[in-house]
C-alpha positions as MATLAB code, in Angstrom:
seq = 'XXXXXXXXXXXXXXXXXXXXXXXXXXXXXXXXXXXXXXXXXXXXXXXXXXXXXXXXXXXXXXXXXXXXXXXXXXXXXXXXX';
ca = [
     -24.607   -7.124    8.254;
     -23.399   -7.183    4.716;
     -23.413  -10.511    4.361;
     -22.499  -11.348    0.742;
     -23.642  -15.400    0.720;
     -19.791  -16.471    0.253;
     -19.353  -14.507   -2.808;
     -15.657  -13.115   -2.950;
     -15.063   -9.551   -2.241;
     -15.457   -7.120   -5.365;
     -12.127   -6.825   -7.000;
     -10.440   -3.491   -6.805;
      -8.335   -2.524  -10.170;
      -4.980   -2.371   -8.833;
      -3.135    0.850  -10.114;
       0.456   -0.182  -10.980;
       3.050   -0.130   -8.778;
       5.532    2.864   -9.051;
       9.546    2.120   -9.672;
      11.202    1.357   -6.499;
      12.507    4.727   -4.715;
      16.305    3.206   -4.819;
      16.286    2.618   -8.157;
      14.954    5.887   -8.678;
      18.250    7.328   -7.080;
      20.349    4.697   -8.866;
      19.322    6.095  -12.771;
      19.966    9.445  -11.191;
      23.212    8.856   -9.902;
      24.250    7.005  -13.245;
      23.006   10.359  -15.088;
      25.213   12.452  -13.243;
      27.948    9.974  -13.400;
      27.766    9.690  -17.310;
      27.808   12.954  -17.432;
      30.698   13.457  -15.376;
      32.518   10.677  -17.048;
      32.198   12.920  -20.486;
      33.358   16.346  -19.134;
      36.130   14.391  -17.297;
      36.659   12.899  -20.883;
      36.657   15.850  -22.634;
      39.380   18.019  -20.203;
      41.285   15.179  -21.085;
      41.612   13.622  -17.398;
      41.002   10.344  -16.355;
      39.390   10.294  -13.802;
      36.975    9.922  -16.094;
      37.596    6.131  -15.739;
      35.963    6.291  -12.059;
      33.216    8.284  -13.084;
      32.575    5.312  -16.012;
      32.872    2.652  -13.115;
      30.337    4.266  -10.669;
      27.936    4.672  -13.878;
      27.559    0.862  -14.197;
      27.827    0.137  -10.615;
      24.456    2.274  -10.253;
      23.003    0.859  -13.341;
      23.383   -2.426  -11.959;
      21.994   -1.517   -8.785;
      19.178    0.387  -10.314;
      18.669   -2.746  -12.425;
      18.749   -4.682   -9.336;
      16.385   -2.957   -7.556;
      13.118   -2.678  -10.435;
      13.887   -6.693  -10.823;
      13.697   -7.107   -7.035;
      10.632   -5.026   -7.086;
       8.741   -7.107   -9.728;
       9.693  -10.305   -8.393;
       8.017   -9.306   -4.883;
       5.024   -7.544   -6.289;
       4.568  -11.850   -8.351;
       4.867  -12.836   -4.997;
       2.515  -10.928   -3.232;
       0.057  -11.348   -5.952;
       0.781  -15.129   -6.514;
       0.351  -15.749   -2.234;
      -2.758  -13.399   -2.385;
      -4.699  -15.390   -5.510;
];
């Protein structure tokens, strides 16, 4: 039944693939953090210096985590055709 003489299967537009959930957190986290970092700033404390060091520690993990996503999504689509 269905028998398509060999012929490959009909390709299926693939929609893309959304960013990574973590990363998604990350860029939040560095928001806040930024934002933190200038009111900190601006009361003239600083411990706006920690807030500054936890902003690029979750941009690099954001960063991380999209770059990790795109190299597995070549994968998949490199092992699959």
């Amino acid at each position: 039944m269905g028998d398509t003489g060999g012929a490959p299967p009909p390709s299926v537009p693939e929609e893309p693939c959304p960013m990574p959930r973590l990363a998604v957190f990350a860029l939040v986290v560095c928001a806040l953090s930024v934002a933190a970092a200038v009111v900190a700033f601006v009361e003239g404390s600083f411990l706006g210096i920690v807030w500054v060091l936890l902003a690029g520690l979750t941009s690099n993990m954001a960063w991380f985590y999209i770059r990790k996503a795109k190299a597995d999504r070549a994968a998949r689509e490199a092992r699959l055709g």
